[in-house]
GUDREN-448452 format. One record per atom (N, C-alpha, C): residue in one letter; atom name; x negated, y negated, z. Coordinates in nm, 3 decimals, padded with zeros to 5 digits. Each point is the difference from the previous one (the first is absolute). Example, Ala and Ser with C-alpha at 12.3 -4.5 7.8 and 13.67 -1.06 7.14 Angstrom:
PADO  aa  at        X        Y        Z
PADO   a   N  -01.319   00.569   00.780
PADO   a  CA   00.089  -00.119   00.000
PADO   a   C  -00.090  -00.120   00.000
PADO   s   N   00.035  -00.105  -00.072
PADO   s  CA  -00.082  -00.119   00.006
PADO   s   C   00.077  -00.109   00.073
This chain:
PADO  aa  at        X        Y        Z
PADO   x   N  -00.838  -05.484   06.962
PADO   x  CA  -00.115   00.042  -00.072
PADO   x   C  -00.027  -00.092  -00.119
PADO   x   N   00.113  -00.049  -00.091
PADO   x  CA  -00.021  -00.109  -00.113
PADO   x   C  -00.056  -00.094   00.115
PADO   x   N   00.047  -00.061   00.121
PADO   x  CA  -00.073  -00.071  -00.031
PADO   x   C  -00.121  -00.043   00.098
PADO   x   N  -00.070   00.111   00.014
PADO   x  CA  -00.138  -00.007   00.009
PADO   x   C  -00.072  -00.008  -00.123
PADO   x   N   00.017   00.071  -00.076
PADO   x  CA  -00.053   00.021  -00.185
PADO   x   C   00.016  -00.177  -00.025
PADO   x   N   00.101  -00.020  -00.040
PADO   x  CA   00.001  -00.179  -00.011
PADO   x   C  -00.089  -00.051   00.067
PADO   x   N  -00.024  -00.006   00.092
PADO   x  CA  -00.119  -00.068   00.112
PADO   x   C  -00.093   00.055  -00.006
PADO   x   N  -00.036   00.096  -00.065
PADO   x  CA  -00.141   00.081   00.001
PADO   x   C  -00.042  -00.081  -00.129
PADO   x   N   00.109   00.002  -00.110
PADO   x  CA  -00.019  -00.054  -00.135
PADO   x   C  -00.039  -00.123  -00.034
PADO   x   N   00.015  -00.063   00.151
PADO   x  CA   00.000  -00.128  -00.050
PADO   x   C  -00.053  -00.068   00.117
PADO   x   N  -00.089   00.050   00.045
PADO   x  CA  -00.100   00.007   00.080
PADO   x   C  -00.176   00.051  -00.094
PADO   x   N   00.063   00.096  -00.033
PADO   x  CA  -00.130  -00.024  -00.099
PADO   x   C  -00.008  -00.039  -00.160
PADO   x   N   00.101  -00.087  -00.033
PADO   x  CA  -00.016  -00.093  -00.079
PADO   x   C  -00.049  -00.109  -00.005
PADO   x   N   00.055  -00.020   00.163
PADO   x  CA  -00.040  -00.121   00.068
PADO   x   C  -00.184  -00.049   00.016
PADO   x   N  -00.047   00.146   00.005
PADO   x  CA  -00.156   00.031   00.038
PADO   x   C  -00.077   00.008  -00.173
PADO   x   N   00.087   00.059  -00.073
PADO   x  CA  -00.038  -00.021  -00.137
PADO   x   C  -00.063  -00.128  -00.082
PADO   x   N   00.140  -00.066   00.074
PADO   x  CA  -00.020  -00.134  -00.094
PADO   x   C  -00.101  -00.057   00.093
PADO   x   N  -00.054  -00.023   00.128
PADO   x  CA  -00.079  -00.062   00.083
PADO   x   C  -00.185   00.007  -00.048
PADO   x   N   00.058   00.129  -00.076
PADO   x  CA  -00.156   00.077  -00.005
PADO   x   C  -00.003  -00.057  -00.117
PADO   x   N   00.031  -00.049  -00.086
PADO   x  CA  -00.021  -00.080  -00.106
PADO   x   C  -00.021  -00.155  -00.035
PADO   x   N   00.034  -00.052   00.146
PADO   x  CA  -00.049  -00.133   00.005
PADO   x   C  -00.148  -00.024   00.026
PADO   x   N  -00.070  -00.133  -00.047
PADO   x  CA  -00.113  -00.028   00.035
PADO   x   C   00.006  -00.078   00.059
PADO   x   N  -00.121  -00.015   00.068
PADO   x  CA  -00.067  -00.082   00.123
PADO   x   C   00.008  -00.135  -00.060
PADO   x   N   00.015  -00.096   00.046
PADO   x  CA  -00.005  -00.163  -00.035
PADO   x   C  -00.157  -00.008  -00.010
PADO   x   N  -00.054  -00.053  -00.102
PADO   x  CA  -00.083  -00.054  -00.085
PADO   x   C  -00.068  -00.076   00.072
PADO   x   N  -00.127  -00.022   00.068
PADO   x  CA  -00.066  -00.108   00.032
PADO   x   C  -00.010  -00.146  -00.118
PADO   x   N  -00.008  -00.158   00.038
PADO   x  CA   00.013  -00.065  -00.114
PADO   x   C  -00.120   00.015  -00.062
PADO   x   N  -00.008  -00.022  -00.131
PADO   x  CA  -00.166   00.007  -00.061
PADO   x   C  -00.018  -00.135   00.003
PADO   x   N  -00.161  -00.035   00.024
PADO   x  CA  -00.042  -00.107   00.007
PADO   x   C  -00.034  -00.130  -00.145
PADO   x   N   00.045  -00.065  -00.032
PADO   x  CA   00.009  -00.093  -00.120
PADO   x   C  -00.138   00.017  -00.054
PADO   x   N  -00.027  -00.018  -00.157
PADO   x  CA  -00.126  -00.020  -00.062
PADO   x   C  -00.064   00.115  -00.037
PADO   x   N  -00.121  -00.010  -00.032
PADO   x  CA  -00.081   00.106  -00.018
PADO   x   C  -00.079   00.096   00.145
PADO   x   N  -00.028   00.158  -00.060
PADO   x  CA  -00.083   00.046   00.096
PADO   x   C  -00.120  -00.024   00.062
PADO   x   N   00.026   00.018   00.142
PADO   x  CA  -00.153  -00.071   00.028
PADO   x   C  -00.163   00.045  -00.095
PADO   x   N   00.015   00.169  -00.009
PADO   x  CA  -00.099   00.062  -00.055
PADO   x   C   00.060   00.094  -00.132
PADO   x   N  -00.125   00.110  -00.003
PADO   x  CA   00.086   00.061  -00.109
PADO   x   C   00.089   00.127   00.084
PADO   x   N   00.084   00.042  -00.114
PADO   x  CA   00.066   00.078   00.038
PADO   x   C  -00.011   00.173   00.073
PADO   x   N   00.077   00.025   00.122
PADO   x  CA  -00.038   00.115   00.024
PADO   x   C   00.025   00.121  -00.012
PADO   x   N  -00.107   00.123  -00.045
PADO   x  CA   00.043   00.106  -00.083
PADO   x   C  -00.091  -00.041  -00.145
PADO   x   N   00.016   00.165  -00.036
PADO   x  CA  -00.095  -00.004  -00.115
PADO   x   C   00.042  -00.080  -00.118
PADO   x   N  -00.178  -00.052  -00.036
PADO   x  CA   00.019  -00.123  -00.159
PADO   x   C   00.063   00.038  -00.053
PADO   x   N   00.132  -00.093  -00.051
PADO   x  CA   00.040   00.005  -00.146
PADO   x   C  -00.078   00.036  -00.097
PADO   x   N   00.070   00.079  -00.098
PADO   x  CA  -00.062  -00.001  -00.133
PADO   x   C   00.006  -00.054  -00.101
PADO   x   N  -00.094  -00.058  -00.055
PADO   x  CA   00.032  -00.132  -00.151
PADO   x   C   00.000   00.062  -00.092
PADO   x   N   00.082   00.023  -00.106
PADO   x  CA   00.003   00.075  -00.115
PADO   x   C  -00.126  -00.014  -00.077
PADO   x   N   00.010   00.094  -00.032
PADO   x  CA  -00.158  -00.007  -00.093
PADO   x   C  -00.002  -00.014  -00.166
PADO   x   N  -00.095  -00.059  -00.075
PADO   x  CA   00.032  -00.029  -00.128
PADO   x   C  -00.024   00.170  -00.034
PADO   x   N   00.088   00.010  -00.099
PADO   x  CA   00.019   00.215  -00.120
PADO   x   C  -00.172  -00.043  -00.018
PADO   x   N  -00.047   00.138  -00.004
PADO   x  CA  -00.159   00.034  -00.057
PADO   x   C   00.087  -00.025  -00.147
PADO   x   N  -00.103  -00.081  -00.092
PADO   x  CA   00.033   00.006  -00.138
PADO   x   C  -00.124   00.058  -00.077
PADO   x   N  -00.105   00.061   00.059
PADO   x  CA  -00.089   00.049  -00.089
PADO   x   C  -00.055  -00.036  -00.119
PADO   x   N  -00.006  -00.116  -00.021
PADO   x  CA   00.023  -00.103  -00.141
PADO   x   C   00.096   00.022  -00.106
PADO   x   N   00.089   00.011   00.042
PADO   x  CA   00.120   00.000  -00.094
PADO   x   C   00.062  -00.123   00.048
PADO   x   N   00.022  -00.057   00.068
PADO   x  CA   00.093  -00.116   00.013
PADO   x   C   00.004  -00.122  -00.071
PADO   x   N   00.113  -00.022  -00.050
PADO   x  CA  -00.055  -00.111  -00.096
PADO   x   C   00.003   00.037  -00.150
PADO   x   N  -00.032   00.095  -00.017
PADO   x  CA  -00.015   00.087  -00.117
PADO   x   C   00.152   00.020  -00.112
PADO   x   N  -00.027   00.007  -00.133
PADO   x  CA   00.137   00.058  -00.023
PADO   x   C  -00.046   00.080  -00.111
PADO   x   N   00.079   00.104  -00.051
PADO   x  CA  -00.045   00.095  -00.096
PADO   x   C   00.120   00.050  -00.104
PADO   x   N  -00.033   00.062  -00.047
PADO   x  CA   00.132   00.013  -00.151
PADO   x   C  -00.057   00.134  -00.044
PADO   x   N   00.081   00.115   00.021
PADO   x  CA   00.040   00.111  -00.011
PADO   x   C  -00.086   00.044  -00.150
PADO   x   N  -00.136   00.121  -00.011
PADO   x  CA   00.022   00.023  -00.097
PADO   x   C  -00.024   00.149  -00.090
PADO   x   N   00.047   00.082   00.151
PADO   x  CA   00.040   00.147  -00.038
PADO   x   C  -00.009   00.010   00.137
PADO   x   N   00.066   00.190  -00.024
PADO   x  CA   00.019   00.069   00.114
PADO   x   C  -00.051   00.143  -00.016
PADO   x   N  -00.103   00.058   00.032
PADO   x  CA  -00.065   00.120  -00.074
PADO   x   C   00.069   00.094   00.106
PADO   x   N   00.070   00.076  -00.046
PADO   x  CA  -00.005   00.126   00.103
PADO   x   C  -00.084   00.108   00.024
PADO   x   N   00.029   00.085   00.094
PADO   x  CA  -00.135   00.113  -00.019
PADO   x   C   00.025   00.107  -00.055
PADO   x   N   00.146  -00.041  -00.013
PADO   x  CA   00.048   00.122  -00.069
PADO   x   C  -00.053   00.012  -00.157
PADO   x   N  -00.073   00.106  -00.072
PADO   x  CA  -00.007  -00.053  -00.159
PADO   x   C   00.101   00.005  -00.085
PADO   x   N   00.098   00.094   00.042
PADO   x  CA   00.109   00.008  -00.094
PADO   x   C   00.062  -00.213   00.002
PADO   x   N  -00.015  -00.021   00.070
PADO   x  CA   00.055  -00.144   00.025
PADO   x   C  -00.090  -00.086  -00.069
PADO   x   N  -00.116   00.016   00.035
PADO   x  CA  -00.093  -00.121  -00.043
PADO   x   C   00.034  -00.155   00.055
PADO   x   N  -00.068  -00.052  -00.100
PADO   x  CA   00.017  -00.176   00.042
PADO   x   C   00.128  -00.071  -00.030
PADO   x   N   00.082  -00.088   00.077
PADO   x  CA   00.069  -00.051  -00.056
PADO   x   C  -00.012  -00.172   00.001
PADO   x   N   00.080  -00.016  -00.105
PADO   x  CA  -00.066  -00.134   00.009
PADO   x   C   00.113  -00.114  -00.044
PADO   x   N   00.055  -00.137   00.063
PADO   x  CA   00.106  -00.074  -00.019
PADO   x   C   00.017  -00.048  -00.124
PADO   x   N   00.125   00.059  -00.054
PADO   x  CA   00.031  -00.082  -00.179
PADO   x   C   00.003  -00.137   00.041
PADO   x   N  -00.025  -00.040  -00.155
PADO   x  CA  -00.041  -00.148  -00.021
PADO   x   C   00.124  -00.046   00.049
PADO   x   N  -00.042  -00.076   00.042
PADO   x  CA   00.103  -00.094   00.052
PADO   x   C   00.028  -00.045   00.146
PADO   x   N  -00.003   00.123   00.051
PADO   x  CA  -00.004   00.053   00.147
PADO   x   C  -00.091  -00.045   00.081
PADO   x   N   00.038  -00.079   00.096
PADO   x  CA  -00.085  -00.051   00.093
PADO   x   C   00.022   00.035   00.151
PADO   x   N  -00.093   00.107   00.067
PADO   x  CA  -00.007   00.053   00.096
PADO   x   C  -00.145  -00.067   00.094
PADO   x   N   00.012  -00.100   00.128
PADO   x  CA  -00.132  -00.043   00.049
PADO   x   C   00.037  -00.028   00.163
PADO   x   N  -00.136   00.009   00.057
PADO   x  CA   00.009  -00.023   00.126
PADO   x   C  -00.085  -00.116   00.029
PADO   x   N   00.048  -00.077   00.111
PADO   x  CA  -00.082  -00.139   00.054
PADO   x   C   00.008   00.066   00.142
PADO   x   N  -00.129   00.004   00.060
PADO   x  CA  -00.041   00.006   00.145
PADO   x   C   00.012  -00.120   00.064
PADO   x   N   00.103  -00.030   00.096
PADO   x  CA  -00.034  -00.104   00.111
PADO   x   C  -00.077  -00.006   00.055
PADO   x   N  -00.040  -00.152   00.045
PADO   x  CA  -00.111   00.065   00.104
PADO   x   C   00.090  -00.009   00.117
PADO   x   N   00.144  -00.017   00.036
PADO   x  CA   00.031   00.006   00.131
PADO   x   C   00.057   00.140   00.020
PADO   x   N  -00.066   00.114  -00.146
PADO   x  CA   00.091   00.142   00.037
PADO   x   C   00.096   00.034  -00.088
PADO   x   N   00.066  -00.077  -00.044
PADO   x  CA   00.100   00.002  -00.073
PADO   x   C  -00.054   00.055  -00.117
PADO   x   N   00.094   00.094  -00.098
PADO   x  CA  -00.077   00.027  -00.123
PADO   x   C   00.127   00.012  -00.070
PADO   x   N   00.015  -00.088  -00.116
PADO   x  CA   00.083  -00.068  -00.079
PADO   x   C  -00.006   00.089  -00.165
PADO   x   N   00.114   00.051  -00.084
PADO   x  CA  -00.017   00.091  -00.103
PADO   x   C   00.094  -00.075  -00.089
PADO   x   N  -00.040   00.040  -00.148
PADO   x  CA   00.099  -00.045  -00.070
PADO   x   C  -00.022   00.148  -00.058
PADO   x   N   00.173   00.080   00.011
PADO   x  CA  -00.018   00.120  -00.080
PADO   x   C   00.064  -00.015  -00.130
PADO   x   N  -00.046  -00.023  -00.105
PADO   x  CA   00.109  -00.041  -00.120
PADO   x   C   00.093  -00.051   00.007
PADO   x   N   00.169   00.011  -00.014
PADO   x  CA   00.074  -00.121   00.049
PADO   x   C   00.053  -00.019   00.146
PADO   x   N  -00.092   00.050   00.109
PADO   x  CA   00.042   00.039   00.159
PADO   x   C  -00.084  -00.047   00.076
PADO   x   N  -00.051  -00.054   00.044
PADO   x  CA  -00.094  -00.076   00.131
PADO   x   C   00.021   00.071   00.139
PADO   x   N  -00.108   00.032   00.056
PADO   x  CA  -00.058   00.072   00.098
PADO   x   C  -00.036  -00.062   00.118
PADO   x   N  -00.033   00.013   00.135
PADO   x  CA  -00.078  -00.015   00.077
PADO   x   C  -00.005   00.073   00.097
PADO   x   N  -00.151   00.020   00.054
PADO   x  CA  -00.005   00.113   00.129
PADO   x   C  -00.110  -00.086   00.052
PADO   x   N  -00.024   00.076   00.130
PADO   x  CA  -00.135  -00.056   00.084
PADO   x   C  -00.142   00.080  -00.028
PADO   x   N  -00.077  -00.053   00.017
PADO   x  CA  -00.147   00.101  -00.051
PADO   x   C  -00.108  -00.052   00.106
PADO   x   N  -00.117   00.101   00.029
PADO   x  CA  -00.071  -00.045   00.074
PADO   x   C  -00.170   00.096  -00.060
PADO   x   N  -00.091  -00.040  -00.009
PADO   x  CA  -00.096   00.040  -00.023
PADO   x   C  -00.145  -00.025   00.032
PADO   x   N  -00.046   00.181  -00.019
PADO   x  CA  -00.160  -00.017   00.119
PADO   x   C  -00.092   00.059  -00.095
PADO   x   N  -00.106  -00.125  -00.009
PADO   x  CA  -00.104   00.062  -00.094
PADO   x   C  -00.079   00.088   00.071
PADO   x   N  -00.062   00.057  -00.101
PADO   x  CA  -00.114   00.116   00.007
PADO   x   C  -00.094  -00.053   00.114
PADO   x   N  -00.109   00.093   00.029
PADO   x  CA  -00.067  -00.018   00.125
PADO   x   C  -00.128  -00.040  -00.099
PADO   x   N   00.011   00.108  -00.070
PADO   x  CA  -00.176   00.067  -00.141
PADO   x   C   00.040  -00.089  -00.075
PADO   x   N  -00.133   00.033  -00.085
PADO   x  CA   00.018  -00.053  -00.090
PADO   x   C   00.050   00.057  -00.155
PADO   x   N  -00.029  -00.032  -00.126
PADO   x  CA   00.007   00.047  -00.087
PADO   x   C   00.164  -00.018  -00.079
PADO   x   N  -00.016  -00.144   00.035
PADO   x  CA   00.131  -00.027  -00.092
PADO   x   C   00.107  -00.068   00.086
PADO   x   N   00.092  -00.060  -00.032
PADO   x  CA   00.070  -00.082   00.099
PADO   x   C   00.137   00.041  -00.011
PADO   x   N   00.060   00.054   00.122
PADO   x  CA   00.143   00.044   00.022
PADO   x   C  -00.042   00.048   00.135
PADO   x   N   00.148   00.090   00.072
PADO   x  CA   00.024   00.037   00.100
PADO   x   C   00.130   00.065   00.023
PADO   x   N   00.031  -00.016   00.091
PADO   x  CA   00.170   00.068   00.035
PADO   x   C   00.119  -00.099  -00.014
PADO   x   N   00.102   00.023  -00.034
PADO   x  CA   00.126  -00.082  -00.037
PADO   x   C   00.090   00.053   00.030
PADO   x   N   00.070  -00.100   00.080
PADO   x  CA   00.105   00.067   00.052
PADO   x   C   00.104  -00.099  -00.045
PADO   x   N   00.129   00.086  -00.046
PADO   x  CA   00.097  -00.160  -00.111
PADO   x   C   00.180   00.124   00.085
PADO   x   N   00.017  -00.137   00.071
PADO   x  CA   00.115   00.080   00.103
PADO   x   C   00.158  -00.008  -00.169
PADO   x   N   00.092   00.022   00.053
PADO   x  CA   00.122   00.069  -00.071
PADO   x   C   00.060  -00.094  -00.118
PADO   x   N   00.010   00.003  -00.106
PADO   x  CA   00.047  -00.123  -00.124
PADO   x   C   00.083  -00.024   00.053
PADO   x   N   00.068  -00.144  -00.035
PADO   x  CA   00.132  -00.023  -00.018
PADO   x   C  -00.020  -00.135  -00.088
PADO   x   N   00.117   00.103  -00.097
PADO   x  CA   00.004  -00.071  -00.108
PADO   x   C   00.156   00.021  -00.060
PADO   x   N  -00.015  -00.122  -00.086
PADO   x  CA   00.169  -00.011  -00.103
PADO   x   C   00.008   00.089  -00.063
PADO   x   N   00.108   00.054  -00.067
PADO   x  CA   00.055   00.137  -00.040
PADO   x   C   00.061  -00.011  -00.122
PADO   x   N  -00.021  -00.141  -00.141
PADO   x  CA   00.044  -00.017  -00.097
PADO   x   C  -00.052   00.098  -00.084
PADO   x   N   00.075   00.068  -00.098
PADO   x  CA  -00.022   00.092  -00.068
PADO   x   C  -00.053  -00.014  -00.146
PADO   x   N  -00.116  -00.029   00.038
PADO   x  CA  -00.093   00.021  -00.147
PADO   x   C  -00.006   00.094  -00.075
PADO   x   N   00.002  -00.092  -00.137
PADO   x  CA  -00.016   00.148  -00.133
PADO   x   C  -00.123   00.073   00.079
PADO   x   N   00.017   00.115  -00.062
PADO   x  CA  -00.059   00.118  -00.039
PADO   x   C  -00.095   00.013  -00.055
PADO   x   N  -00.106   00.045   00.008
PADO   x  CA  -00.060   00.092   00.106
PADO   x   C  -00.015  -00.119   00.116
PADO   x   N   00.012  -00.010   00.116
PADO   x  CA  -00.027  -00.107   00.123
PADO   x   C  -00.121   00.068   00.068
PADO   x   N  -00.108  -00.042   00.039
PADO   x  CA  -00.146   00.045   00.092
PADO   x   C   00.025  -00.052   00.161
PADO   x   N   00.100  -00.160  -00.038
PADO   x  CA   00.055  -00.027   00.160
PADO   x   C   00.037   00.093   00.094
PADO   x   N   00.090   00.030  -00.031
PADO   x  CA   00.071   00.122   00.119
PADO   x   C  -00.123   00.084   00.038
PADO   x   N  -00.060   00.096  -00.071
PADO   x  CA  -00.126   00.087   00.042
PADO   x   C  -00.070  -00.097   00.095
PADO   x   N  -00.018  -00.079  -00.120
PADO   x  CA  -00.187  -00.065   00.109
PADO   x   C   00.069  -00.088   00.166
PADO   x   N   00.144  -00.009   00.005
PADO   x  CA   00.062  -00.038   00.096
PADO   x   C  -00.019   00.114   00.108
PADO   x   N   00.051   00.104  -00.025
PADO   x  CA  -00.027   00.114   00.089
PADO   x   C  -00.080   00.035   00.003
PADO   x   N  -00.138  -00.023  -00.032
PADO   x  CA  -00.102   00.082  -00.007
PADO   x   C  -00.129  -00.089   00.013
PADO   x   N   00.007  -00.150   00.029
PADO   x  CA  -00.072  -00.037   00.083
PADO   x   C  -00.033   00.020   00.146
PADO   x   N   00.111  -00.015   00.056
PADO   x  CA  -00.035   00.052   00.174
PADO   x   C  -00.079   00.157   00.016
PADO   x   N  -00.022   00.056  -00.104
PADO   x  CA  -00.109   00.092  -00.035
PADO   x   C  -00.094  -00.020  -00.067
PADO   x   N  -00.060  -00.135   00.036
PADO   x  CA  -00.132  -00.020  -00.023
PADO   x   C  -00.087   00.038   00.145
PADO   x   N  -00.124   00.075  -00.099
PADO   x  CA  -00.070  -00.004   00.132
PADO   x   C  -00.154  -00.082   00.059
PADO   x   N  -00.035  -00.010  -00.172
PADO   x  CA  -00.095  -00.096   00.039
PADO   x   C  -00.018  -00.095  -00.112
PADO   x   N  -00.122  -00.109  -00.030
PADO   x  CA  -00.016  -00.088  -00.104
PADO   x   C  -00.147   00.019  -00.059
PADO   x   N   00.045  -00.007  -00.150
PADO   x  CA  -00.238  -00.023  -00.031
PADO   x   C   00.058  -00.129  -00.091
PADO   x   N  -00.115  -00.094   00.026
PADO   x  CA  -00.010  -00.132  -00.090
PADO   x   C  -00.116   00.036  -00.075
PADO   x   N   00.043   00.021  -00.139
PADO   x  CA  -00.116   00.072  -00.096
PADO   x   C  -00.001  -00.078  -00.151
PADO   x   N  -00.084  -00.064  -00.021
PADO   x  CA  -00.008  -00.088  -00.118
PADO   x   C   00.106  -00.089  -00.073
PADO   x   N   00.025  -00.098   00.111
PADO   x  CA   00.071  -00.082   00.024
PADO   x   C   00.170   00.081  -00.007
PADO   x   N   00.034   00.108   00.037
PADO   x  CA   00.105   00.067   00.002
PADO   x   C   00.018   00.030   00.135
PADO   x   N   00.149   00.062   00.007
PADO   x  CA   00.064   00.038   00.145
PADO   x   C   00.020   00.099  -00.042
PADO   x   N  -00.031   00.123   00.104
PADO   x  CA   00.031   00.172  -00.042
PADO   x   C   00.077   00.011   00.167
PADO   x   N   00.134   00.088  -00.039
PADO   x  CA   00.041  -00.040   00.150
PADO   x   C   00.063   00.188  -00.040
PADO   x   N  -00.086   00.078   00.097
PADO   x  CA   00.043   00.157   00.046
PADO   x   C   00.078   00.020   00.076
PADO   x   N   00.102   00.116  -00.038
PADO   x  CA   00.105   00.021   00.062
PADO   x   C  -00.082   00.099   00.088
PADO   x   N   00.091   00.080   00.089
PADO   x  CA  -00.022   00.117   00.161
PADO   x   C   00.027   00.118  -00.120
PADO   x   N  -00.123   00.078   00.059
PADO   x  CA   00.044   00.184  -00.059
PADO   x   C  -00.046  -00.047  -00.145
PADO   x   N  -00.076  -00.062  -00.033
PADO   x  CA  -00.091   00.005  -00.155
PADO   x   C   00.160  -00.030  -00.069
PADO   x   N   00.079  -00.073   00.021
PADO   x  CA   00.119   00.012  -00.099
PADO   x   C  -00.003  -00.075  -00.119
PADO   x   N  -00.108  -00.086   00.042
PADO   x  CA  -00.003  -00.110  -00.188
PADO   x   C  -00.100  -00.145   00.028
PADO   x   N  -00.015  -00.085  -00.053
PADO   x  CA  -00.071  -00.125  -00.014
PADO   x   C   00.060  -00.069  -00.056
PADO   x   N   00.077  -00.120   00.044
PADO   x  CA   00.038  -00.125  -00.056
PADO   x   C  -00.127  -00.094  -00.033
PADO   x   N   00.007  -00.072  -00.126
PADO   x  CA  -00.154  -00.082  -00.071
PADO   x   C   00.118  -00.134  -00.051
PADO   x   N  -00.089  -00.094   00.119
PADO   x  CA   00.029  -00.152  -00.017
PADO   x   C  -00.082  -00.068  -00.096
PADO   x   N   00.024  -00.096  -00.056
PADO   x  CA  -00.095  -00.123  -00.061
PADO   x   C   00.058  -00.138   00.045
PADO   x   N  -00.104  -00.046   00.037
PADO   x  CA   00.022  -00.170   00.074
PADO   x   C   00.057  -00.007  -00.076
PADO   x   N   00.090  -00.123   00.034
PADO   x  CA   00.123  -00.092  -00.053
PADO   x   C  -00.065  -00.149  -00.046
């Protein structure tokens, strides 16, 4: 009886490993394809919608909440909090003594009556040196990827968070 089990065992090991070989390869022919390729077009990456922000850079100069007990806050002297829009997407921060970057992409308005649209600014990542006190970095780090849209309003950047939570107010650099 062992040893049928042995020969059963090794009989279909034998079939195991078989079923895992491949077929020999036809040779491929040298050079380029005759035509284009078959199966659906590739896709070419597309340049980020920048909504006219690209290119752009701005320098932090409050953060109003909606809350009133909070009010406006605004960076002590000294403090330099700003964003530069790529135009390849990239969106580049200096948070006081910590530097930032995330990806951003943006779609202007359809209407009219003023120039902005939707913004979308994917997850910070940024250095983690520990600046005096009070720091606005860390917040406005987490709390960009909750932007939800942009207004370009007398030569300023107003950038709204989701759920009415506050307004960040840029001034060109």
């Amino acid at each position: 009886m062992k040893r049928i089990s042995l020969i059963s065992c090794a009989t279909l090991a034998a079939l195991a490993l078989a079923g895992c070989q491949t077929a020999p390869q036809a040779p491929q022919p040298a050079g380029p394809p005759a035509g284009p390729p078959a199966g659906p077009p590739s896709t070419v990456p597309q340049p980020p919608a920048t909504g006219g922000l690209a290119g752009t850079s701005w320098k932090l100069i409050g953060f109003q909440s909606m809350d009133d007990a909070q009010g406006t806050t605004r960076p002590d002297a000294g403090r330099t909090y700003t964003l530069e829009f790529g135009a390849d997407g990239a969106l580049a921060m200096q948070l006081d003594c910590n530097r930032g970057r995330a990806s951003w992409t943006a779609t202007p308005n359809e209407q009219g009556g003023g120039e902005g649209g939707s913004l979308t600014i994917g997850p910070v990542a940024s250095t983690r040196a520990l600046c005096a006190q009070p720091d606005m970095g860390q917040t406005m780090a987490a709390r960009l990827p909750d932007v939800a849209s942009y207004t370009l309003r007398d030569g300023h950047l107003f950038l709204a968070l989701k759920m009415d939570s506050g307004i960040y107010e840029f001034a060109p650099l």
